[in-house]
BALOBA-1460 file (C-alpha; in Angstrom, 3 decimals):
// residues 250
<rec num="1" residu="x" x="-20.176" y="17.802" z="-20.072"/>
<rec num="2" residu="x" x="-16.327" y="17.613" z="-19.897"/>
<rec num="3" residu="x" x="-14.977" y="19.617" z="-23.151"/>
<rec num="4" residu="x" x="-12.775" y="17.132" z="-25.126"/>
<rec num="5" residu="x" x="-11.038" y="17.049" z="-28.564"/>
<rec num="6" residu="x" x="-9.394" y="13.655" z="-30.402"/>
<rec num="7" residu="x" x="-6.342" y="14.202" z="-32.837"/>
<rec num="8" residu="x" x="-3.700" y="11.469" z="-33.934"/>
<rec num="9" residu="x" x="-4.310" y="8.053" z="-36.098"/>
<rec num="10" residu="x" x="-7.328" y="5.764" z="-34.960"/>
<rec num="11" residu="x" x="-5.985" y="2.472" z="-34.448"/>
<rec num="12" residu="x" x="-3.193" y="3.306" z="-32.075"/>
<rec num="13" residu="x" x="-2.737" y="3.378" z="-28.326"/>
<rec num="14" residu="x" x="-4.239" y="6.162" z="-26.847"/>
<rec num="15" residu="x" x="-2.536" y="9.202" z="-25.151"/>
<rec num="16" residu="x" x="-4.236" y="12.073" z="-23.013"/>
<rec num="17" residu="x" x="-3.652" y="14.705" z="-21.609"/>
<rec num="18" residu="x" x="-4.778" y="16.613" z="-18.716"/>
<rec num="19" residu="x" x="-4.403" y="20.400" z="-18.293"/>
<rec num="20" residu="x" x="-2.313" y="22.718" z="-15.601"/>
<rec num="21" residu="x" x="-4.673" y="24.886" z="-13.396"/>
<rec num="22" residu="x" x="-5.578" y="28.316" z="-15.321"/>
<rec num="23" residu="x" x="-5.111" y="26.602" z="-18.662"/>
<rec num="24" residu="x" x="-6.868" y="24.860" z="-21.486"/>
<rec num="25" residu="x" x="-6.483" y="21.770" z="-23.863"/>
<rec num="26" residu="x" x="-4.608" y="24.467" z="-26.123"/>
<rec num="27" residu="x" x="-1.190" y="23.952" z="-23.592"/>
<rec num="28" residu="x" x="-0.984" y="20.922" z="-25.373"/>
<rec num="29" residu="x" x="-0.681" y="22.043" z="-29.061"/>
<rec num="30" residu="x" x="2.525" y="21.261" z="-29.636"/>
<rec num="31" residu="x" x="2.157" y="17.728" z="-28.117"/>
<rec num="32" residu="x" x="-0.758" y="16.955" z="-30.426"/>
<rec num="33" residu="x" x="1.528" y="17.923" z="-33.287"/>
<rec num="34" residu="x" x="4.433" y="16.250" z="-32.293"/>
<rec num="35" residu="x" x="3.103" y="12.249" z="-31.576"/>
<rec num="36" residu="x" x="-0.514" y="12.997" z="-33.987"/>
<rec num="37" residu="x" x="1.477" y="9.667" z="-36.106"/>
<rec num="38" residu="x" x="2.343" y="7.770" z="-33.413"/>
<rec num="39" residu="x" x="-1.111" y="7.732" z="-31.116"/>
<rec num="40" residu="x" x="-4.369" y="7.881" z="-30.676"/>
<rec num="41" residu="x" x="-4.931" y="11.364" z="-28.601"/>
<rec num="42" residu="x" x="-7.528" y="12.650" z="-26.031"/>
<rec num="43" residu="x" x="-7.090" y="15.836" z="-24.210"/>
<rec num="44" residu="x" x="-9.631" y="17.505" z="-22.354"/>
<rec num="45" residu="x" x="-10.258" y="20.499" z="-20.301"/>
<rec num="46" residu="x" x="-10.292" y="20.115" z="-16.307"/>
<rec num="47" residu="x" x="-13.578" y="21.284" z="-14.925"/>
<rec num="48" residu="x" x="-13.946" y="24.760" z="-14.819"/>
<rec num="49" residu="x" x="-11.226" y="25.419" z="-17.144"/>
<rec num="50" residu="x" x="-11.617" y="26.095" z="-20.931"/>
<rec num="51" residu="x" x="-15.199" y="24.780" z="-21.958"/>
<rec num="52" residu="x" x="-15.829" y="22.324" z="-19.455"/>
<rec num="53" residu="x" x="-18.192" y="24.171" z="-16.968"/>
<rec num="54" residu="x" x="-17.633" y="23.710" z="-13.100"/>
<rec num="55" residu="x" x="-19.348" y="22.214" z="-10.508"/>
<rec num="56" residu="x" x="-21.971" y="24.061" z="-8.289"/>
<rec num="57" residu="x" x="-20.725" y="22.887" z="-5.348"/>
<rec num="58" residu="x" x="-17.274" y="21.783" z="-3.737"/>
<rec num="59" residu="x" x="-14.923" y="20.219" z="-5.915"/>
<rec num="60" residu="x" x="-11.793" y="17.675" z="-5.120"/>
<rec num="61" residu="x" x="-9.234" y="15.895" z="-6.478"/>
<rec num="62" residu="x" x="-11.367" y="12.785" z="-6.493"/>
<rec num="63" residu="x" x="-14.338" y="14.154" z="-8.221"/>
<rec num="64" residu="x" x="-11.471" y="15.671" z="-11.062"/>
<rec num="65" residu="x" x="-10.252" y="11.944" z="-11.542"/>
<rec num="66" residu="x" x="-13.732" y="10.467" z="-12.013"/>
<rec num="67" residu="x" x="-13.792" y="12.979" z="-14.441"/>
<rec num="68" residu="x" x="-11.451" y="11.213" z="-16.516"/>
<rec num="69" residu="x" x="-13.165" y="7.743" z="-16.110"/>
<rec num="70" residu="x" x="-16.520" y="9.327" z="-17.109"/>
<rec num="71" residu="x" x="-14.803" y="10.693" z="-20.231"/>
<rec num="72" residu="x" x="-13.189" y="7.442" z="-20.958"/>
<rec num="73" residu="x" x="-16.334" y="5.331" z="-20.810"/>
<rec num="74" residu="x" x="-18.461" y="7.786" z="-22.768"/>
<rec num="75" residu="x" x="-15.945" y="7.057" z="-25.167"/>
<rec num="76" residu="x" x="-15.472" y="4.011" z="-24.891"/>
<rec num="77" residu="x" x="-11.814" y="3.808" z="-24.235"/>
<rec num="78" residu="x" x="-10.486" y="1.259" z="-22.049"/>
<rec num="79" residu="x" x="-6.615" y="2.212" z="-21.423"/>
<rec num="80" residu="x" x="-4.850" y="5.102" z="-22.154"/>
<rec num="81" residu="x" x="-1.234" y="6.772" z="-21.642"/>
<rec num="82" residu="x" x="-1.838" y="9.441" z="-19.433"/>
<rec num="83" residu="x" x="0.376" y="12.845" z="-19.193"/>
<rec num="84" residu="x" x="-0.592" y="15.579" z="-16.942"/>
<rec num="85" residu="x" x="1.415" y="18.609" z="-15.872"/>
<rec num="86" residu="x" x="1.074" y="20.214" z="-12.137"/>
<rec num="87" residu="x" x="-2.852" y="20.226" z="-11.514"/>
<rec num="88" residu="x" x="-3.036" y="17.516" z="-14.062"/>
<rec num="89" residu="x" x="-0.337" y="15.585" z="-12.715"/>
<rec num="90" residu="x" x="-1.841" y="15.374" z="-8.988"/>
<rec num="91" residu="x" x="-4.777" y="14.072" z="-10.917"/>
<rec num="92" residu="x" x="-2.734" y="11.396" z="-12.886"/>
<rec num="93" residu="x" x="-1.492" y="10.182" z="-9.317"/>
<rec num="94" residu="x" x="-4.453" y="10.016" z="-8.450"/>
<rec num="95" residu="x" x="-5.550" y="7.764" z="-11.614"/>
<rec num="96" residu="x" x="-2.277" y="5.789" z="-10.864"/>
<rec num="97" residu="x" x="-3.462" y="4.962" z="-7.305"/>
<rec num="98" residu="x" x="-7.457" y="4.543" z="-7.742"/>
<rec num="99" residu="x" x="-7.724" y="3.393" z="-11.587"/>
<rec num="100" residu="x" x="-4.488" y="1.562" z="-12.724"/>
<rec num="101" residu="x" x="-6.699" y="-1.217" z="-14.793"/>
<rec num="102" residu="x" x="-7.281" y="2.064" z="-17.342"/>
<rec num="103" residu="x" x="-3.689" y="3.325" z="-17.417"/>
<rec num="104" residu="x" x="-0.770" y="1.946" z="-19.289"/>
<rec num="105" residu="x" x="1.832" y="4.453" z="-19.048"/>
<rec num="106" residu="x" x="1.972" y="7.711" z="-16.818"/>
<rec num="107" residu="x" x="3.662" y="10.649" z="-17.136"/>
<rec num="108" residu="x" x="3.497" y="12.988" z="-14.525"/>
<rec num="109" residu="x" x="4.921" y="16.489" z="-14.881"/>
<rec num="110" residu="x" x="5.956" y="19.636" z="-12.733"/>
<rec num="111" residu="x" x="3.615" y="18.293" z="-9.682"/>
<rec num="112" residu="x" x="3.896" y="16.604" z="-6.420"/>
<rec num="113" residu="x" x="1.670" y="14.511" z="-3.843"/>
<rec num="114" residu="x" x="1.150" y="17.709" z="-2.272"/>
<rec num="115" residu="x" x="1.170" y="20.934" z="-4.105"/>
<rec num="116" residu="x" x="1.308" y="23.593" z="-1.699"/>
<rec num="117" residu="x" x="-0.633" y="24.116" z="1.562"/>
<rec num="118" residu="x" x="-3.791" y="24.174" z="1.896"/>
<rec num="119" residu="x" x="-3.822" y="27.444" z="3.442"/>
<rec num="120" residu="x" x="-1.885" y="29.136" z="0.563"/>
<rec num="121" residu="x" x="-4.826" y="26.998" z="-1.819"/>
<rec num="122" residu="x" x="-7.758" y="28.179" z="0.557"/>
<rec num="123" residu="x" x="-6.570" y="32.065" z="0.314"/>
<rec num="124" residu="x" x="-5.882" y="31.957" z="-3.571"/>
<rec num="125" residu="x" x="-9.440" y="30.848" z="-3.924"/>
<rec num="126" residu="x" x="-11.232" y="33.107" z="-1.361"/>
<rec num="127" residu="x" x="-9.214" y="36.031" z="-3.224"/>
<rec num="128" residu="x" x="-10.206" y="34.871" z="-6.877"/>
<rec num="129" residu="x" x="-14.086" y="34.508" z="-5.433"/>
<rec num="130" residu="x" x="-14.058" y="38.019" z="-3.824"/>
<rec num="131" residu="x" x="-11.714" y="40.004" z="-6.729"/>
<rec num="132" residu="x" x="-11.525" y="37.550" z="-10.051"/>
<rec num="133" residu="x" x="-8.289" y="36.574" z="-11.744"/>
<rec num="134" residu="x" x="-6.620" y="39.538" z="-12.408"/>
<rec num="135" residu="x" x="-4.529" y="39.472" z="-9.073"/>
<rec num="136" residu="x" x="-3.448" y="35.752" z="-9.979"/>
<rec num="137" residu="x" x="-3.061" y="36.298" z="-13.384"/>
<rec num="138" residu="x" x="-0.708" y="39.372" z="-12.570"/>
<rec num="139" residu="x" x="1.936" y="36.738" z="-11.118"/>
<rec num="140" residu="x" x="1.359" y="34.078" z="-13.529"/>
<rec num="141" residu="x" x="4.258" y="34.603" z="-15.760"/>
<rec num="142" residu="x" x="7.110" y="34.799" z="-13.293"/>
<rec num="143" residu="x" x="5.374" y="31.404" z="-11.185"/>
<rec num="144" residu="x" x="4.858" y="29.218" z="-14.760"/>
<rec num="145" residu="x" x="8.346" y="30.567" z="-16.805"/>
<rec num="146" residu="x" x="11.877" y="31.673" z="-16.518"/>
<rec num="147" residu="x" x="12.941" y="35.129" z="-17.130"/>
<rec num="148" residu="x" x="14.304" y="33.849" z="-20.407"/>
<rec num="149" residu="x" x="11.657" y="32.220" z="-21.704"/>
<rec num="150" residu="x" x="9.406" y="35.814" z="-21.033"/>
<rec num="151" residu="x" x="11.974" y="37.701" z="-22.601"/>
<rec num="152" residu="x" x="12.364" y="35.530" z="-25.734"/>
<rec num="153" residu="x" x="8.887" y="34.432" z="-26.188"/>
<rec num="154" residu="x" x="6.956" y="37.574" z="-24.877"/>
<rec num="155" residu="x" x="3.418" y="36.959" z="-27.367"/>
<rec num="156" residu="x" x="3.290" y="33.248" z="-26.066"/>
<rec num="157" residu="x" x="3.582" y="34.292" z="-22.164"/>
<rec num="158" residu="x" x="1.224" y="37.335" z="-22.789"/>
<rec num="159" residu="x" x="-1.818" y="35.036" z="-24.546"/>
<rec num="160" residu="x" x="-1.642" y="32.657" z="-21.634"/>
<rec num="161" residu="x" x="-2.029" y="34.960" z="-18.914"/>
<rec num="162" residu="x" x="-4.282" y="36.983" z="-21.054"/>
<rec num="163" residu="x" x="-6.318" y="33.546" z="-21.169"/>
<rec num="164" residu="x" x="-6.257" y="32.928" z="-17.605"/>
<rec num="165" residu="x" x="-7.187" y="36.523" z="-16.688"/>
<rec num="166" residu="x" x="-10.816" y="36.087" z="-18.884"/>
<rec num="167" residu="x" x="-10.867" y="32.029" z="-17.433"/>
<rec num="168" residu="x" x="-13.668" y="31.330" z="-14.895"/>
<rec num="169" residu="x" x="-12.784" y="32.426" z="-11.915"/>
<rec num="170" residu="x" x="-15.516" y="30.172" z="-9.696"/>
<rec num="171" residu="x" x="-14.470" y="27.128" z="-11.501"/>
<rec num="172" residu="x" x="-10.566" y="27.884" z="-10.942"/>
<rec num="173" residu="x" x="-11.375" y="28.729" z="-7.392"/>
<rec num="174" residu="x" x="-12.982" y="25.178" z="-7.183"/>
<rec num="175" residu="x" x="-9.963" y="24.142" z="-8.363"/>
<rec num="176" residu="x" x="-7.891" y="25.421" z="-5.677"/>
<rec num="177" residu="x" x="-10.393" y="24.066" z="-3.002"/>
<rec num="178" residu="x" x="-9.259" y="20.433" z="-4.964"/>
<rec num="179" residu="x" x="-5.875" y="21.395" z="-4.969"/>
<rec num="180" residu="x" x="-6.216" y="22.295" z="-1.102"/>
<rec num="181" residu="x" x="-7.422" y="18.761" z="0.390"/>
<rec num="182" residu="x" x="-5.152" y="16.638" z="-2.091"/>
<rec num="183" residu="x" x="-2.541" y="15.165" z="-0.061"/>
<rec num="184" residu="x" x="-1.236" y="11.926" z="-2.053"/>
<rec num="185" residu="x" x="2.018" y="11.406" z="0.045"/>
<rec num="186" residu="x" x="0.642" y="8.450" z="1.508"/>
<rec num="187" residu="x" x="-0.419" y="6.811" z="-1.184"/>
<rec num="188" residu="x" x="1.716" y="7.335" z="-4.506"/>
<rec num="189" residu="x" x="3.425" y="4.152" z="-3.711"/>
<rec num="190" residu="x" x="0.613" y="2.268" z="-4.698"/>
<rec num="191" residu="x" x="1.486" y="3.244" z="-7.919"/>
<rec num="192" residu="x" x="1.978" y="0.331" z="-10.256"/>
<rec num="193" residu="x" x="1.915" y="1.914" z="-13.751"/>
<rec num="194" residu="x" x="5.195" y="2.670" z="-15.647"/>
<rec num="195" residu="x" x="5.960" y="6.315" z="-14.662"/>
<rec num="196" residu="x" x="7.832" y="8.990" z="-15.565"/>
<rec num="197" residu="x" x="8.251" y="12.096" z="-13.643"/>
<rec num="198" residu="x" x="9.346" y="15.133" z="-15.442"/>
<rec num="199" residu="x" x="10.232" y="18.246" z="-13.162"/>
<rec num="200" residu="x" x="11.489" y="21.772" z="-14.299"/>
<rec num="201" residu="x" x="14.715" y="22.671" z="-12.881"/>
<rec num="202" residu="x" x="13.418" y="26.530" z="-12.597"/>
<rec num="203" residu="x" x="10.231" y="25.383" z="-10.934"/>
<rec num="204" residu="x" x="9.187" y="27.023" z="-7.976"/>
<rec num="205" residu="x" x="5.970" y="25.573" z="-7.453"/>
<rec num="206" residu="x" x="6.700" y="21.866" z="-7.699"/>
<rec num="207" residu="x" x="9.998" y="21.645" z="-7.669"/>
<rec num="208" residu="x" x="12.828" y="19.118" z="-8.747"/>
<rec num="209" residu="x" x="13.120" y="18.277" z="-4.770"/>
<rec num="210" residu="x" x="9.461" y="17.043" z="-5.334"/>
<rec num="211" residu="x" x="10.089" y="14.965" z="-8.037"/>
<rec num="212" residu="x" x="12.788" y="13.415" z="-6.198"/>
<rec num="213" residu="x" x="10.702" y="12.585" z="-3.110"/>
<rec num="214" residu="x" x="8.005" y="10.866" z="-5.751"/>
<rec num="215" residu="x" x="10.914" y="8.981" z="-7.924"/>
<rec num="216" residu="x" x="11.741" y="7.461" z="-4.166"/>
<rec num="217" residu="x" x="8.370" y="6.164" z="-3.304"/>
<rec num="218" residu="x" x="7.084" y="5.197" z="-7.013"/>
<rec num="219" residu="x" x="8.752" y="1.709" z="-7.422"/>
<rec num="220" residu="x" x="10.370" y="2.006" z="-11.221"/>
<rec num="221" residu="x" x="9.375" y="5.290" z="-11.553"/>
<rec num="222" residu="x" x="12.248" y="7.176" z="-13.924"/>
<rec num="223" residu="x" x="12.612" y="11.089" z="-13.775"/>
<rec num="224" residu="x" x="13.844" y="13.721" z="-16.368"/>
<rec num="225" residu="x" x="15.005" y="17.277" z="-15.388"/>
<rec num="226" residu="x" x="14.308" y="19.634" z="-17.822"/>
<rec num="227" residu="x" x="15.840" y="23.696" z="-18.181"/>
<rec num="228" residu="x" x="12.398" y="24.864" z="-17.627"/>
<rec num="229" residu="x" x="10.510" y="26.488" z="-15.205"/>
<rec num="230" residu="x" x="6.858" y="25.148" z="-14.448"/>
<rec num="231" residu="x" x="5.506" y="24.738" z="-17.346"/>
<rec num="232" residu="x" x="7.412" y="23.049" z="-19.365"/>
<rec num="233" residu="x" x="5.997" y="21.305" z="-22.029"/>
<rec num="234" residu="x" x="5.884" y="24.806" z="-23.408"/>
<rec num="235" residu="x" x="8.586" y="26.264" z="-21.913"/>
<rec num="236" residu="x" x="10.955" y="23.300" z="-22.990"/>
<rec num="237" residu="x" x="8.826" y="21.675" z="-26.083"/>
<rec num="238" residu="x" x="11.444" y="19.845" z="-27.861"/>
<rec num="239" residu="x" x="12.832" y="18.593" z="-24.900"/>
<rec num="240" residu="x" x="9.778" y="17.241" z="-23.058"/>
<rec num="241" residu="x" x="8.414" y="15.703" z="-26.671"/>
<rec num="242" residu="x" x="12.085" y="13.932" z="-26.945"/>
<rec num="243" residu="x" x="11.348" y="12.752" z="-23.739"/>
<rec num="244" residu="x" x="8.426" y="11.732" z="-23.655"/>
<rec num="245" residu="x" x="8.301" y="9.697" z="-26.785"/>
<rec num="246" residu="x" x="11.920" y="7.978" z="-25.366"/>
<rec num="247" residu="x" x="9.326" y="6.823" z="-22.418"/>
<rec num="248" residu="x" x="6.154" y="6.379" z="-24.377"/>
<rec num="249" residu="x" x="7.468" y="4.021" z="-27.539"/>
<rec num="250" residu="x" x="10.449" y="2.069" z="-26.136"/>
């Protein structure tokens, strides 16, 4: 059963929101705080990630998008705004291309039709199988934050790599295998839905080159830089909530 928690006012549109790998629902706290009067909101944890358990066998970036759609029609929801950041965003793209009669607006942040190789995905996981997540989560600061942010906000970095260090490593390494075969460059221009791309300036994982390529191909599509690194809905909260409600309620 996909692990799932509702905030926000009953009555108005929905908004959810779909975790980075390595993290939990919990990346979105300040979200849920900031728009709890204005929507309706969902967010859930990604398979394998927080208390959703993983699959036995091989996951993909497929299976993590019917994800969503189960969780939608166990609830009964029928359209939703949809945010997701990096591993959540390749899954939003994905929603964009397969389930647009369930999206209304999309928001897709600090990702890219391909994140990666799959090589570099297929190694990560084989390492996190054989060793855990302490090699990963030794990096994890410097890949998901700018110097800055470590040095001003040291308590904040340290609890979210100290979360992905005790995460579950098989279900992030079935993550990666996901994360390895997704290849979306073909297909993002099927996307009809309103989007807007948010990219981190600092980014080296999916950078603001990426979010160019995807603001090219997704017809309408609008994109905000923010002074972030990969993460940035934590990273650069007030800016990516100013943002996002500019996109989400005009």
């Amino acid at each position: 059963m996909t692990a799932y928690q509702i905030d926000g006012q009953p009555g108005k549109p929905w908004l959810m929101f779909s975790n980075s790998l390595g993290t939990d629902m919990s990346m979105w706290d300040a979200q849920v705080a900031f728009f709890k009067d204005d929507f309706h909101i969902l967010r859930y944890d990604t398979r394998g990630h927080g208390g959703s358990p993983a699959l036995a066998g091989p996951t993909t970036l497929a299976t993590l998008g019917q994800d969503v759609l189960s969780l939608l029609d166990q609830l009964e929801i029928e359209r939703v705004h949809f945010c997701g950041l990096s591993m959540g965003g390749a899954i939003a793209q994905w929603l964009g291309i397969h389930l647009p009669q369930r999206l209304d607006k999309l928001v897709i942040a600090n990702s890219a039709p391909r994140i990666g190789t799959p090589q570099g995905w297929q190694e990560r996981a084989a390492q996190v199988r054989a060793a855990g997540l302490n090699g990963v989560a030794d990096g994890a600061a410097s890949r998901w934050f700018t110097p800055a942010f470590i040095a001003h906000e040291p308590q904040r970095v340290v609890a979210l790599v100290a979360a992905l260090r005790n995460a579950d490593a098989p279900g992030y390494a079935n993550c990666c295998d996901a994360l390895a075969g997704a290849d979306l460059r073909a297909e993002i221009s099927q996307i009809a839905a309103a989007t807007l791309l948010i990219a981190g300036a600092s980014d080296p994982v999916t950078t603001v080159a990426d979010a160019t390529a995807m603001l090219a191909h997704i017809q309408g599509s609008a994109l905000v830089t923010l002074e972030a690194s990969h993460i940035s809905n934590i990273e650069a909260e007030a800016a990516f909530n100013k943002a996002l409600r500019k996109f989400l309620l005009n």
